[in-house]
VMD Tcl script that draws the C-alpha trace (Angstrom):
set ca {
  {-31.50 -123.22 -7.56}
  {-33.36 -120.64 -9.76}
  {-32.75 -120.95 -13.46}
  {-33.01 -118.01 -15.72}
  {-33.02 -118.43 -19.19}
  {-31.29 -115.19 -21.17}
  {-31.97 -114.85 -24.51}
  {-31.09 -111.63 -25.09}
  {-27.67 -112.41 -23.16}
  {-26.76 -115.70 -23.97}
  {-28.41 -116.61 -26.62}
  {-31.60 -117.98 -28.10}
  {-32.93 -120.19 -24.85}
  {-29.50 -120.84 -23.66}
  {-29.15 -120.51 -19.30}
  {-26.36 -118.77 -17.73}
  {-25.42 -122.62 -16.69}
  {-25.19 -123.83 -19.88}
  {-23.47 -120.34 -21.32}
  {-21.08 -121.06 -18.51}
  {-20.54 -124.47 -19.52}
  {-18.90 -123.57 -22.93}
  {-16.90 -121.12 -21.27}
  {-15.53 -123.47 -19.27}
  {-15.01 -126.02 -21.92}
  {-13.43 -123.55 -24.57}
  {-11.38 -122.21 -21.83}
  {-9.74 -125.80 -20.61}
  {-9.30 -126.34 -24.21}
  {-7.55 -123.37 -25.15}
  {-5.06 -124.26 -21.97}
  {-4.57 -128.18 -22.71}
  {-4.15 -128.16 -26.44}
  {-3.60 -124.61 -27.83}
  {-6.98 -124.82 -29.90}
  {-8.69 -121.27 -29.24}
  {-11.09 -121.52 -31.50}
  {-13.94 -122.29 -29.59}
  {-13.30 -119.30 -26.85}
  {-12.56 -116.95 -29.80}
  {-15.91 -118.16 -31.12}
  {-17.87 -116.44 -27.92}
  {-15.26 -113.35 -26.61}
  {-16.02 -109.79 -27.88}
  {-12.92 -108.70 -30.44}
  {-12.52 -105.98 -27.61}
  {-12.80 -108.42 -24.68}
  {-11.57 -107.03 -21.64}
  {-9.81 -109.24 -18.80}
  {-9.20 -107.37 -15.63}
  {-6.94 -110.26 -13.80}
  {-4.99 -108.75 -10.42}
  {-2.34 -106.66 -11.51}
  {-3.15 -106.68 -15.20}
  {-5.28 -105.69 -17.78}
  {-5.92 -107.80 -21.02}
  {-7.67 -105.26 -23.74}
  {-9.15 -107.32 -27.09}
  {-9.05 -111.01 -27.84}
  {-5.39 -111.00 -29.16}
  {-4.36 -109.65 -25.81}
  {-6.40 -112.54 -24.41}
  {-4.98 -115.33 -26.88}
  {-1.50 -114.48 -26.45}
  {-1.89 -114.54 -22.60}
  {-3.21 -118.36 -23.22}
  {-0.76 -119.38 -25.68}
  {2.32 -117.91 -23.41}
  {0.94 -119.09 -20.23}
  {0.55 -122.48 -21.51}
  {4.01 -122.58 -22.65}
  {5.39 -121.80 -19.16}
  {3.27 -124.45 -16.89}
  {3.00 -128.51 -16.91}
  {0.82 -130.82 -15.10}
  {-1.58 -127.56 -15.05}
  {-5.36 -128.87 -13.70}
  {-8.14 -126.78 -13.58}
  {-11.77 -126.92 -12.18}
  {-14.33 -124.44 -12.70}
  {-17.38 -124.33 -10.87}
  {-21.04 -122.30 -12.05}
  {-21.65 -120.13 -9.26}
  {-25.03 -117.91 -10.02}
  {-26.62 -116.00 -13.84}
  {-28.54 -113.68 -14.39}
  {-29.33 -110.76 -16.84}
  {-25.88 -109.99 -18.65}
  {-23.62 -111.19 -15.78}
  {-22.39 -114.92 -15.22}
  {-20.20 -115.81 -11.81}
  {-17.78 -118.60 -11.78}
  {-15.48 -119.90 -9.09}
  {-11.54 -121.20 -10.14}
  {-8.91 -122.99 -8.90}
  {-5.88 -124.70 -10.30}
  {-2.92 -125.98 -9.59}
  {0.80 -126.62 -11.99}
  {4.02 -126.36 -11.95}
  {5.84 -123.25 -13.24}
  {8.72 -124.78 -15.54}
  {11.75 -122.97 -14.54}
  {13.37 -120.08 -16.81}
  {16.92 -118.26 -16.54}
  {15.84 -115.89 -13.42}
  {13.37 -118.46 -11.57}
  {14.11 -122.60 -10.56}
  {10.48 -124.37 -10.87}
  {7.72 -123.54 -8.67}
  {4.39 -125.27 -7.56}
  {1.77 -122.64 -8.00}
  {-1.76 -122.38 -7.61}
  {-4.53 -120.36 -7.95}
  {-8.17 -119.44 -5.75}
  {-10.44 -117.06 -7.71}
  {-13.58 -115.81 -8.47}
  {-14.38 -114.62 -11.61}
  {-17.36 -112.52 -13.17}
  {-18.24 -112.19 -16.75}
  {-20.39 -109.48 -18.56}
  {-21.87 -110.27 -21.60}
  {-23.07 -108.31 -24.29}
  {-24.87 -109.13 -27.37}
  {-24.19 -113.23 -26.83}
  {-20.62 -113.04 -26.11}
  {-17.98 -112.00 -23.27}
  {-17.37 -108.44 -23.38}
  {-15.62 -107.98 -19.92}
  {-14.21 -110.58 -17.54}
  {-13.04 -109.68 -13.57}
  {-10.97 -111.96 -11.91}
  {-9.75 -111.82 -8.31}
  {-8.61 -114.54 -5.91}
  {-5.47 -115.86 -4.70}
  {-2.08 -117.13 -6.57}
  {0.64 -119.32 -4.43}
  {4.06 -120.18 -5.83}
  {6.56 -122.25 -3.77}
  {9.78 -123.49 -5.20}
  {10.17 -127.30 -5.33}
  {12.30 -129.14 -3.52}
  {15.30 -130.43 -5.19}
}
mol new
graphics top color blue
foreach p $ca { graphics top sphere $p radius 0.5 }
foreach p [lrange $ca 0 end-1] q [lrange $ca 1 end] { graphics top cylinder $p $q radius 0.2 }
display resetview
């Protein structure tokens, strides 16, 4: 595999892997504990997440989407996996599996997800994130 270093994208002699690395490792975070401090630390204040079906405009938009989502999952795994960088642009495959906790409308539900996600940067941080892929819910059995 070819590896490009980006310094105008990244940052000072950091690759697309290893940019993609603290992606991935801020993002986990932010999902297991809550702490969003280290994703905050490399996301554009005007971040922009197109996920399917939704737009999230700014970091609060982003943070708030973490923090709820969290709340509303257990037993949530994750794996990320560094797909290709170059230039501005980073490509990342996802999948993960939980279980959706239930709420007044909805009983629980297994769910999982198949993506593949591409992130633009712009001056060292994440200015615009596209996500598309695959989500599966199926009620568990009682």
């Amino acid at each position: 595999m070819l590896t490009v270093l980006l310094p105008a994208a990244c940052g000072r002699g950091i690759s697309p892997q290893e940019f993609a690395d603290r992606f991935i490792a801020a993002e986990n975070q932010a999902w297991k504990t809550g702490s969003i401090d280290d994703l905050k630390a490399i996301e554009d204040p005007a971040v922009v997440y197109h996920l399917p079906g939704l737009d999230l405009s700014g970091w609060k938009a982003h943070e708030d989407f973490i923090l709820n989502g969290r709340n509303s999952v257990v037993d949530l795994k994750q794996t990320w996996k560094f797909i290709s960088g170059e230039n501005n642009y980073i490509v990342l495959t996802y999948t993960s599996s939980a279980v959706r906790k239930a709420d007044g409308k909805n009983p629980p539900q297994s769910t999982s997800n198949d993506y593949l996600f591409v992130l633009r940067l712009r001056n060292q941080r994440i200015a615009e994130v596209w996500a598309n892929g695959s989500t599966t819910n199926n009620p568990l059995a009682n």
